[in-house]
GUTORPA-275964 format. One record per residue: residue in three letters; chain; y, x negated, z negated of N, C-alpha, C in turn. Coordinates in Angstrom, 1 decimal. Layout:
<nodes>
<node 'ALA', 'A', <Y, X, Z>, <Y, X, Z>, <Y, X, Z>>;
...
</nodes>
This chain:
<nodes>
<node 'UNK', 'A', <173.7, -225.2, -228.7>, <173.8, -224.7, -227.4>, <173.0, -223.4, -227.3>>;
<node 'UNK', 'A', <173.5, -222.4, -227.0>, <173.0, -221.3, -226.7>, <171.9, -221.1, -225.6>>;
<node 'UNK', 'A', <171.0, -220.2, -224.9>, <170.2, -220.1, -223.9>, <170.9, -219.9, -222.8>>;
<node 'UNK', 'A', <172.2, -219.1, -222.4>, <172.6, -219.2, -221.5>, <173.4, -220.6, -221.2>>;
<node 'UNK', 'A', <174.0, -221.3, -222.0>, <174.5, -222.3, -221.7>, <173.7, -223.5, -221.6>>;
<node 'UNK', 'A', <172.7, -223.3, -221.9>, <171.2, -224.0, -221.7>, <170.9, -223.6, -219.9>>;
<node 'UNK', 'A', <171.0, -222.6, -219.8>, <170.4, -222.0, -218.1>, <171.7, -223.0, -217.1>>;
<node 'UNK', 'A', <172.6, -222.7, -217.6>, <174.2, -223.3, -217.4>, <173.9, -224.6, -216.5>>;
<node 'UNK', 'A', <173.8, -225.8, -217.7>, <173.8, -227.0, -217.8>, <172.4, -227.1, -217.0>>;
<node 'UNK', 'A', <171.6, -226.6, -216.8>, <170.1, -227.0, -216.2>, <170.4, -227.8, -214.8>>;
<node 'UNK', 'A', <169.8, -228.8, -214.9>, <169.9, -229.2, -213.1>, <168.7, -230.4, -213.2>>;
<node 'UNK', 'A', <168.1, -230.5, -211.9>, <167.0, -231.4, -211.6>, <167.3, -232.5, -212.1>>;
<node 'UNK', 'A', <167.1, -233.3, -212.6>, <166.9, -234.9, -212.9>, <165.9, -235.8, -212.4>>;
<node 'UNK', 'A', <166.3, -236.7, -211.5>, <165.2, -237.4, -210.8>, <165.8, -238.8, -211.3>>;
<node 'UNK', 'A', <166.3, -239.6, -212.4>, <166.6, -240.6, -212.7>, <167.0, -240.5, -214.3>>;
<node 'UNK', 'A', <166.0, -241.3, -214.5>, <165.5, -241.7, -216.1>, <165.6, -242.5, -216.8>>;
<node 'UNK', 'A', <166.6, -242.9, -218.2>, <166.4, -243.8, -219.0>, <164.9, -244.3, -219.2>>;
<node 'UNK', 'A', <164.8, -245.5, -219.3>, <163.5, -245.7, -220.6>, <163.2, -245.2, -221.8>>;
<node 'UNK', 'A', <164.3, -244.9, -222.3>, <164.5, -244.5, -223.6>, <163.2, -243.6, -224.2>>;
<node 'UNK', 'A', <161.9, -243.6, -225.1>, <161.6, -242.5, -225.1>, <161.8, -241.6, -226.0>>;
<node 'UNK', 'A', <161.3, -240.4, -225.8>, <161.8, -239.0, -226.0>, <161.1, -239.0, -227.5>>;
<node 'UNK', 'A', <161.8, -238.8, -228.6>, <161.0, -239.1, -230.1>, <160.2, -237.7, -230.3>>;
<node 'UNK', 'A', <159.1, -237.6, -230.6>, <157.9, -236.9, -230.9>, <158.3, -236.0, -231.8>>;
<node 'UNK', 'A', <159.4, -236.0, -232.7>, <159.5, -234.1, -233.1>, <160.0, -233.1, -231.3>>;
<node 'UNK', 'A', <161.2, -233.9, -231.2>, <161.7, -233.4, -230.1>, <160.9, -232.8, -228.9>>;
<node 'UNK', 'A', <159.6, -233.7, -228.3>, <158.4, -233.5, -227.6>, <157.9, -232.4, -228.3>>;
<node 'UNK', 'A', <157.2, -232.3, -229.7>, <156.8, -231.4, -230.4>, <157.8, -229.7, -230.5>>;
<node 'UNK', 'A', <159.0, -229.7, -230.4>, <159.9, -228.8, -230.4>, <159.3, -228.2, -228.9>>;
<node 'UNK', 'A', <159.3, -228.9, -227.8>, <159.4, -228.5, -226.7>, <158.4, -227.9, -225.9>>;
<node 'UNK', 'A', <157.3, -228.6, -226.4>, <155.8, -227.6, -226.7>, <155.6, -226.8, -227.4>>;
<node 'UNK', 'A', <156.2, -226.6, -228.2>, <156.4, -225.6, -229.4>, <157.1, -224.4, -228.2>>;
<node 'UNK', 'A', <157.7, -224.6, -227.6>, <158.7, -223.3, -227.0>, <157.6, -222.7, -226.1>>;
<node 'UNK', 'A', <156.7, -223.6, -225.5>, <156.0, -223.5, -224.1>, <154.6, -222.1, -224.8>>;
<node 'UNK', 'A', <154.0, -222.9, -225.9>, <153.4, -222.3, -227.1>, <153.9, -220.5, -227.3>>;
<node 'UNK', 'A', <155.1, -220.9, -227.7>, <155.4, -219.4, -227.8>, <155.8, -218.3, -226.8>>;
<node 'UNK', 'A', <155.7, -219.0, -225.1>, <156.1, -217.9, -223.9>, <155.1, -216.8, -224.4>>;
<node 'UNK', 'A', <155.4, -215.8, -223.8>, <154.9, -214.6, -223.3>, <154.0, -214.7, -222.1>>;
<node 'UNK', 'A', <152.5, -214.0, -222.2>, <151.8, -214.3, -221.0>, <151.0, -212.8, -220.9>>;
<node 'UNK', 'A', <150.4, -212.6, -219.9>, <149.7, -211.2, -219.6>, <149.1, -210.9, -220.6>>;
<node 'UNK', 'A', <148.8, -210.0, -220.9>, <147.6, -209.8, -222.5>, <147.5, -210.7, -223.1>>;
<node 'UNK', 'A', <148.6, -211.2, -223.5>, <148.6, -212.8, -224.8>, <147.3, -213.7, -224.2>>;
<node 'UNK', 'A', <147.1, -213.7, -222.8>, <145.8, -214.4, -223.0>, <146.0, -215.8, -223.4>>;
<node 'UNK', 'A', <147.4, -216.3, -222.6>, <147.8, -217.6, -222.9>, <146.8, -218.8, -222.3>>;
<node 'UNK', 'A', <146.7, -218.2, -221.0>, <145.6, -219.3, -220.3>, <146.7, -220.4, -219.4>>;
<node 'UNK', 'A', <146.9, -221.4, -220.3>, <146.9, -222.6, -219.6>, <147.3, -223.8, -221.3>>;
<node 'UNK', 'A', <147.1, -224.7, -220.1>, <147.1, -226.2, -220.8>, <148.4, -227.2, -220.2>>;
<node 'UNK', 'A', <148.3, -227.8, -221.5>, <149.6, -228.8, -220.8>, <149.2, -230.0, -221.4>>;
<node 'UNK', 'A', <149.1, -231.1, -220.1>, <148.9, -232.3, -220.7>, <150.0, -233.0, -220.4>>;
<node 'UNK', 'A', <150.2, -234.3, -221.7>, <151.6, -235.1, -221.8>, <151.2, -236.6, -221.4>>;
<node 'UNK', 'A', <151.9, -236.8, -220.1>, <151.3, -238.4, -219.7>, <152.8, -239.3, -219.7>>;
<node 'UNK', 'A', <152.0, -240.1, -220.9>, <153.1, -241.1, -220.8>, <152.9, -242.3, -220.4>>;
<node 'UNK', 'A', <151.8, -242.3, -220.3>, <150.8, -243.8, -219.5>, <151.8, -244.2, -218.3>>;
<node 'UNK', 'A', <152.3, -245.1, -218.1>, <152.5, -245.6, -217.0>, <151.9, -246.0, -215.3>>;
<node 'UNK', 'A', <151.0, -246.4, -215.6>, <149.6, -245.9, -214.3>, <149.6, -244.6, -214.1>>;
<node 'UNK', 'A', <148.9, -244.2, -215.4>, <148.5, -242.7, -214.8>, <150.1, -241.7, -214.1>>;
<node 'UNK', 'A', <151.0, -241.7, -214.9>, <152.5, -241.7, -214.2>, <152.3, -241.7, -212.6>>;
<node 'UNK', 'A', <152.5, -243.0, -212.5>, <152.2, -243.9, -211.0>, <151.1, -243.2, -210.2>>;
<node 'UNK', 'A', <149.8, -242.8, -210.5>, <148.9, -242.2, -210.0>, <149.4, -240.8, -209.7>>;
<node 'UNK', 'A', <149.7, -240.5, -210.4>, <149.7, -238.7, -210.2>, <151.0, -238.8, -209.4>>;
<node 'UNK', 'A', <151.8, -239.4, -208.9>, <152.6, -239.3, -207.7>, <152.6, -240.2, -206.4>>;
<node 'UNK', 'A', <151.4, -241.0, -206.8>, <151.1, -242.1, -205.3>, <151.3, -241.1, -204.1>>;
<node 'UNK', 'A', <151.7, -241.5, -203.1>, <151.9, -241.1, -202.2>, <152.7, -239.4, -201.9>>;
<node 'UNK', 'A', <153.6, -239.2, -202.6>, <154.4, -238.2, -202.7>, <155.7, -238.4, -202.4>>;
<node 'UNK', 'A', <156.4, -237.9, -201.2>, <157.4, -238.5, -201.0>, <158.9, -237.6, -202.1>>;
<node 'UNK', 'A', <158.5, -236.6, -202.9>, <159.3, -236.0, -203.3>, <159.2, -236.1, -205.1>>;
<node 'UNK', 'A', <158.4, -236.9, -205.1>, <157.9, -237.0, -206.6>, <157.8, -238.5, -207.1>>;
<node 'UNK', 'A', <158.3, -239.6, -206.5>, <157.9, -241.2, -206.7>, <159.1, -241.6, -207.9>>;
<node 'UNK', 'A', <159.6, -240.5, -208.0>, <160.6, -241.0, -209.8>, <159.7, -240.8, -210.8>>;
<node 'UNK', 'A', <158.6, -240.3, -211.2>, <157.8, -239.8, -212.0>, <157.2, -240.5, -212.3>>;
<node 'UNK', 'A', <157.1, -242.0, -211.7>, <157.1, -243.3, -212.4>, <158.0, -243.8, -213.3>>;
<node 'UNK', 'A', <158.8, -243.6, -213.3>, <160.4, -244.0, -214.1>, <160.6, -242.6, -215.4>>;
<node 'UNK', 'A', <159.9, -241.3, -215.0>, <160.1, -240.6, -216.1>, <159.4, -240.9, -217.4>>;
<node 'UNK', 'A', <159.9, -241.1, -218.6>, <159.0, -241.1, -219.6>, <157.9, -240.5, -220.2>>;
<node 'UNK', 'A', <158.2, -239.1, -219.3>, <157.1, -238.0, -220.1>, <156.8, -237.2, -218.6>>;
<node 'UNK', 'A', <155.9, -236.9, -218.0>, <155.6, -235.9, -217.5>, <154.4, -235.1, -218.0>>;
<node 'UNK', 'A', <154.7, -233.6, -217.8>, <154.2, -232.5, -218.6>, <153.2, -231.8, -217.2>>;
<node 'UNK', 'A', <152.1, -231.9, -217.6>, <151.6, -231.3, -216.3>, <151.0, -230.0, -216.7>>;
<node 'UNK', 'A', <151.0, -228.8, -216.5>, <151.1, -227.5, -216.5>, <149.5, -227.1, -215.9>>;
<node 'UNK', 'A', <148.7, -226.8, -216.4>, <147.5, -226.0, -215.6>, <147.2, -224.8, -216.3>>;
<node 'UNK', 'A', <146.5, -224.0, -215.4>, <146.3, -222.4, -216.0>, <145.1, -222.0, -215.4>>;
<node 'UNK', 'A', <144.5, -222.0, -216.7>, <143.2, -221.3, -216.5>, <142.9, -220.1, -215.5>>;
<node 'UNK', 'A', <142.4, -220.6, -214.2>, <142.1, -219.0, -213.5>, <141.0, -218.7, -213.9>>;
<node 'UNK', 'A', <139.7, -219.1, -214.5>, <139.0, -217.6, -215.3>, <139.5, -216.7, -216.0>>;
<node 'UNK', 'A', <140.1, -217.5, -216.7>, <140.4, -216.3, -218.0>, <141.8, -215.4, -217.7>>;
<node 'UNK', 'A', <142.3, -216.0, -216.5>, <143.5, -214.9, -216.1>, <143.6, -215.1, -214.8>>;
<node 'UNK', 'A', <143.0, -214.6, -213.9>, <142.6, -214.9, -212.3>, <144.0, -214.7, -211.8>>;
<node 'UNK', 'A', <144.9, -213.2, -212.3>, <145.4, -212.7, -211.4>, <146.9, -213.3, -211.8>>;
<node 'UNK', 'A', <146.8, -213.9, -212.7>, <148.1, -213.9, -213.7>, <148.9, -215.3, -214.3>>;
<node 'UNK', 'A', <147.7, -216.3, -214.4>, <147.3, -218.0, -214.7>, <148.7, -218.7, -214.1>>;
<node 'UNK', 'A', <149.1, -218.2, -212.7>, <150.6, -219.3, -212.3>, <151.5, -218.6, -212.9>>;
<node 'UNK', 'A', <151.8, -217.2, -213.0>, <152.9, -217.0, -213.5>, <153.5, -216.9, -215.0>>;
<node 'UNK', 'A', <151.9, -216.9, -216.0>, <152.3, -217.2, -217.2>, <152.3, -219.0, -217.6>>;
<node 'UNK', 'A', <151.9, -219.7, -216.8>, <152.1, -221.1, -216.9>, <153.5, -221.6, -216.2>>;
<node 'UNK', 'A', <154.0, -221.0, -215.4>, <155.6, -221.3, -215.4>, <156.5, -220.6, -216.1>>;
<node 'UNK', 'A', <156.3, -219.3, -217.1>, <157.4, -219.0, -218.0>, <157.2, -220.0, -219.1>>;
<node 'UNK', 'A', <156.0, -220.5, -219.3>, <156.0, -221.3, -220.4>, <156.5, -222.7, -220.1>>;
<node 'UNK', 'A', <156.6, -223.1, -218.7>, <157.4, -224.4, -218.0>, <158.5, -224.1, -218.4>>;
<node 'UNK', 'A', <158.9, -222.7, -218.0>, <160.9, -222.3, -218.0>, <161.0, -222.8, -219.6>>;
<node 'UNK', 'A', <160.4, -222.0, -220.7>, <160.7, -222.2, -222.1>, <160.9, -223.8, -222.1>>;
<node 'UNK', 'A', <160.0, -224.7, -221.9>, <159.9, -225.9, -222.4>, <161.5, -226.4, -221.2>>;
<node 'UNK', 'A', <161.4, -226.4, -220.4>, <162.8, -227.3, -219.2>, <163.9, -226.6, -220.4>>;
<node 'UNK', 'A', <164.3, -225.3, -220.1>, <165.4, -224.7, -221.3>, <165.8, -225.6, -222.8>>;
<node 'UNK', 'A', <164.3, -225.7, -223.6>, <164.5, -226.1, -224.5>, <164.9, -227.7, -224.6>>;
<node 'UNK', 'A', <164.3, -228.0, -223.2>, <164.9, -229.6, -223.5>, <166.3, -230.0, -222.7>>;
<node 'UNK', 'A', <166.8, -228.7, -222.2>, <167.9, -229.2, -221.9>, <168.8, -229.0, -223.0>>;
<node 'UNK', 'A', <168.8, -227.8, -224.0>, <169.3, -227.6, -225.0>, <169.4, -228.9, -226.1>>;
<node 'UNK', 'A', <168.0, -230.1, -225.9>, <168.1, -231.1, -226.8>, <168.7, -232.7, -225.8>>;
<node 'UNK', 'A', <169.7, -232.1, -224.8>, <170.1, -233.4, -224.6>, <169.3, -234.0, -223.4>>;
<node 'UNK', 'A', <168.1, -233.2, -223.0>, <167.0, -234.1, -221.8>, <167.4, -233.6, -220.5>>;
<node 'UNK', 'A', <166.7, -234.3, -220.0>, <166.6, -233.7, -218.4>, <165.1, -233.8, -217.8>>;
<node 'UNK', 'A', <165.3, -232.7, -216.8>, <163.7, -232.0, -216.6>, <163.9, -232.5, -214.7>>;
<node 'UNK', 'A', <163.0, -232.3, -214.2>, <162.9, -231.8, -212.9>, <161.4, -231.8, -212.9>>;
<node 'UNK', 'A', <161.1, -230.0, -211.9>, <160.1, -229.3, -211.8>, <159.8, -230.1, -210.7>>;
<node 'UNK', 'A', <158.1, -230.1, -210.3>, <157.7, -230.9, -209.3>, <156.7, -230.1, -208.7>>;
<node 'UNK', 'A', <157.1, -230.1, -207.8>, <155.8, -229.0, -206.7>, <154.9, -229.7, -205.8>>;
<node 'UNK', 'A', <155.2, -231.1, -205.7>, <154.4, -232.2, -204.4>, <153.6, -232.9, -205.5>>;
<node 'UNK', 'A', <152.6, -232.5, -205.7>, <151.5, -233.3, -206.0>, <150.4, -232.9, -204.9>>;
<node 'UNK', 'A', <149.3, -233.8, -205.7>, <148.1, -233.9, -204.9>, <147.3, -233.0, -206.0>>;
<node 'UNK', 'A', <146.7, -232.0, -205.8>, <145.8, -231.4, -207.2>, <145.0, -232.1, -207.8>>;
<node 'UNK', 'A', <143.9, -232.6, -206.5>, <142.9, -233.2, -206.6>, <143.2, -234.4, -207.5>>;
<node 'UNK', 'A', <144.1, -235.2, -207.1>, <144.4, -236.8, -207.5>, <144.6, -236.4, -208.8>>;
<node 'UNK', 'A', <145.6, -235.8, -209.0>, <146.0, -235.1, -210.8>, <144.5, -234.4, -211.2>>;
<node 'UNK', 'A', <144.1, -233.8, -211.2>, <142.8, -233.8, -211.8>, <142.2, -235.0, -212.1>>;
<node 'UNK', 'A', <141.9, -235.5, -211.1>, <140.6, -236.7, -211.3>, <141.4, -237.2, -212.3>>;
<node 'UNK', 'A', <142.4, -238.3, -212.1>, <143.0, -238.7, -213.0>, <143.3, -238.4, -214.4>>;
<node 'UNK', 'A', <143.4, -237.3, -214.6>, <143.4, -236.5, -216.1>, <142.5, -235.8, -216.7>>;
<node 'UNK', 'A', <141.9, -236.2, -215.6>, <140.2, -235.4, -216.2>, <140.1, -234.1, -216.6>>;
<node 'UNK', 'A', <141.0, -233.1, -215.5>, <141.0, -232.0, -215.6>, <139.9, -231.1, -215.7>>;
<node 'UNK', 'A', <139.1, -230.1, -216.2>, <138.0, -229.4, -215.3>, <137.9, -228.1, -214.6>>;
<node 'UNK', 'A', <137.4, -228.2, -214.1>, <137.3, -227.4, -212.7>, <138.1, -226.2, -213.3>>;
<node 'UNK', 'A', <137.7, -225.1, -213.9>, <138.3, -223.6, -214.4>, <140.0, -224.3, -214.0>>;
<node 'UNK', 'A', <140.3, -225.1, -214.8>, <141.9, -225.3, -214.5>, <142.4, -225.5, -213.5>>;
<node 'UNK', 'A', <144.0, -224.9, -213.1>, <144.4, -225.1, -211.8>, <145.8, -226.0, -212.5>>;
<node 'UNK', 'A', <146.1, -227.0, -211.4>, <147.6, -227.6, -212.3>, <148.6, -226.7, -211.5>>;
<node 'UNK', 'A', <149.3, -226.2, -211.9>, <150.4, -225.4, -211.5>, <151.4, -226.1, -211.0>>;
<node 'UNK', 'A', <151.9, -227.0, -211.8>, <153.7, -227.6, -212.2>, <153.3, -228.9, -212.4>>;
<node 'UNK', 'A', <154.3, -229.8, -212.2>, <154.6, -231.0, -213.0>, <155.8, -231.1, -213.4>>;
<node 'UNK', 'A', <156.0, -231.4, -214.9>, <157.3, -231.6, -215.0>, <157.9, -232.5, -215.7>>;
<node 'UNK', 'A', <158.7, -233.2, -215.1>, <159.4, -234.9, -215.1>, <160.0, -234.6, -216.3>>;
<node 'UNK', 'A', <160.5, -235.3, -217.4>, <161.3, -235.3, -218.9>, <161.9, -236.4, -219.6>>;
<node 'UNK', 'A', <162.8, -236.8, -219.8>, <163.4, -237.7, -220.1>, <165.0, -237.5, -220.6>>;
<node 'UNK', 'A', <165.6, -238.7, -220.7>, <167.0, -238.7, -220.6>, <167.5, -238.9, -219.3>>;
<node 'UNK', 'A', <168.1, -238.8, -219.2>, <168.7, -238.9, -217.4>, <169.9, -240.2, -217.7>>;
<node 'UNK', 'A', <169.6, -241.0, -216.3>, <170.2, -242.0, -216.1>, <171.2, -242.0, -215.2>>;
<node 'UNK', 'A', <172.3, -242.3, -215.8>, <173.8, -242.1, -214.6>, <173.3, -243.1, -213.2>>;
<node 'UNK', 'A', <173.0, -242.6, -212.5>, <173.1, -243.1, -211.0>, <173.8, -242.3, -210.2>>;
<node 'UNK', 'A', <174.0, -242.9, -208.8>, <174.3, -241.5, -207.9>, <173.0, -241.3, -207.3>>;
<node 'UNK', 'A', <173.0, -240.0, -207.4>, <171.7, -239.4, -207.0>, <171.9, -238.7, -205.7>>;
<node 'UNK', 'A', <172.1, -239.5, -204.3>, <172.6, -238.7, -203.2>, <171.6, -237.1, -202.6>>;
<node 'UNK', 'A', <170.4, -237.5, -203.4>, <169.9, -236.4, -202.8>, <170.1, -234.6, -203.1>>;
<node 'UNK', 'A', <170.8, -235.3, -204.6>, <171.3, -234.0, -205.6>, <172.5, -233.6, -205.1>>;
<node 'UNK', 'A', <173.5, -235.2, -204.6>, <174.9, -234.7, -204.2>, <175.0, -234.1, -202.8>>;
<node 'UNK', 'A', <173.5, -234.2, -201.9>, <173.3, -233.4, -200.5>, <173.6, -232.2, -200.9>>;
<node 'UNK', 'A', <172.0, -231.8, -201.9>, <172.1, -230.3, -202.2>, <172.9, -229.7, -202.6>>;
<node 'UNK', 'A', <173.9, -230.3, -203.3>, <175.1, -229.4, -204.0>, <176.0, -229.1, -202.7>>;
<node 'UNK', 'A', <176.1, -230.2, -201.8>, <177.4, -229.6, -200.6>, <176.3, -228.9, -199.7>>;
<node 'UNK', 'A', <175.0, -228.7, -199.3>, <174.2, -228.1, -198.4>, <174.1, -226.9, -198.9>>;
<node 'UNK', 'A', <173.9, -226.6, -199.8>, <172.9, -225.5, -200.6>, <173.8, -224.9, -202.1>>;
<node 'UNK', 'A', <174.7, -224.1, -201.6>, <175.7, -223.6, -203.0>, <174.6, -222.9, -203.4>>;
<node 'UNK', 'A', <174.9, -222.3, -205.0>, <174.1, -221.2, -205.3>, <174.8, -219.9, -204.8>>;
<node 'UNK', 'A', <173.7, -219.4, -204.5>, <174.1, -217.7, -203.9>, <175.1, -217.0, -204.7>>;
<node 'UNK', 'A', <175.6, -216.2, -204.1>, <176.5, -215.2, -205.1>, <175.8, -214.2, -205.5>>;
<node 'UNK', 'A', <175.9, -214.0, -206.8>, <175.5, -212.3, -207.4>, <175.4, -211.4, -206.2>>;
<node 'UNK', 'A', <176.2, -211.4, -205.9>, <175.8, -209.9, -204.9>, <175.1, -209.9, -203.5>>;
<node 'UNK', 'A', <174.7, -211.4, -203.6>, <174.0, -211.8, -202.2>, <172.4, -211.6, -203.1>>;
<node 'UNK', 'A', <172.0, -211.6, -204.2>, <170.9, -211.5, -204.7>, <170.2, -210.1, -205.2>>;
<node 'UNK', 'A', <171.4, -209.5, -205.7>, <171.0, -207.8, -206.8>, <171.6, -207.3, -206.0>>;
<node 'UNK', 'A', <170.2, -206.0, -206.1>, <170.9, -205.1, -205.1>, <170.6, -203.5, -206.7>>;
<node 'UNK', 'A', <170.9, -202.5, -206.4>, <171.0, -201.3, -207.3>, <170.5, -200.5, -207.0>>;
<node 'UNK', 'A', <169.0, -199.9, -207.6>, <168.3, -198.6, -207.5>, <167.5, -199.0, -205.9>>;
<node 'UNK', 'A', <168.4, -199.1, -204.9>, <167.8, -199.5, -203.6>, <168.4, -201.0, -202.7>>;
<node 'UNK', 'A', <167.0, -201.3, -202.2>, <167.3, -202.6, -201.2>, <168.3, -202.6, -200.7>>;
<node 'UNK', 'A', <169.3, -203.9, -200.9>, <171.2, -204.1, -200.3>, <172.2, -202.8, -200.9>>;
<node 'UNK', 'A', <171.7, -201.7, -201.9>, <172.8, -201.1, -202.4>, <173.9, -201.9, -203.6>>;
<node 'UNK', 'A', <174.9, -202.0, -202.9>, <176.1, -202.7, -204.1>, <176.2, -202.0, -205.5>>;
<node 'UNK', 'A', <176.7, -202.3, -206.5>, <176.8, -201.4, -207.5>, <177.9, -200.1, -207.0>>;
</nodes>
């Protein structure tokens, strides 16, 4: 599968085999996160891999947008050092989110990015320290055939934009 047909196929997964994800493949996928591009190579952030079941369950207690993350096998939780890159820390820790969701859609998985955490709970819990900020969570697994009405809402609520509702040329709303 190519990158664009990797961008293609991408879509949230909030429903997860048990199955787990075998440890080259995990390793591949960090391996991509590893290699993003970040402001001056600082490369400030961390990823930690919880497969713990509790801690799972913890880091989404009381989230109403996040309580599958018990059922995911792997969640990837994303932090970025704001000393060492104050100005820059969230947005080189989500191209390195993008590389890893990409790569594992390319291997067959399914991802969904998670924005409703608690920071605080996810720290304590993971024993984060202070300099880190957690940016992202991201759910990982195989995806499990259900109907997932919340995905089949957004597909008839929420089309994706058209090209030309997004780029505009040289100036704001100029068409090509």
């Amino acid at each position: 599968m190519d990158v664009f047909e990797a961008v293609q196929r991408r879509r949230s997964i909030r429903a997860y085999d048990p199955k787990p994800v075998p440890e080259d493949v995990l390793e591949k996928i960090l391996e991509s996160a590893r290699l993003a591009p970040s402001a001056r190579n600082l490369q400030p952030w961390h990823f930690i891999v919880v497969k713990d079941a509790r801690k799972r369950e913890k880091i989404s207690e009381g989230r109403i947008f996040a309580g599958f993350l018990k059922e995911s096998p792997v969640v990837i939780v994303g932090c970025g050092d704001q000393k060492a890159s104050p100005k820059w820390y969230t947005v080189d820790v989500t191209i390195a989110m993008q590389n890893m969701v990409l790569t594992a859609t390319s291997e067959g998985l399914g991802t969904c990015w998670i924005g409703d955490f608690n920071e605080n709970q996810v720290k304590e819990t993971l024993k984060i320290p202070e300099n880190l900020r957690v940016v992202a969570l991201l759910a990982l697994g195989y995806p499990r055939e259900k109907l997932d009405l919340i995905a089949e809402i957004e597909k008839i609520i929420q089309r994706r934009k058209l090209l030309k509702e997004i780029v505009s040329f040289e100036e704001y709303k100029k068409p090509r």
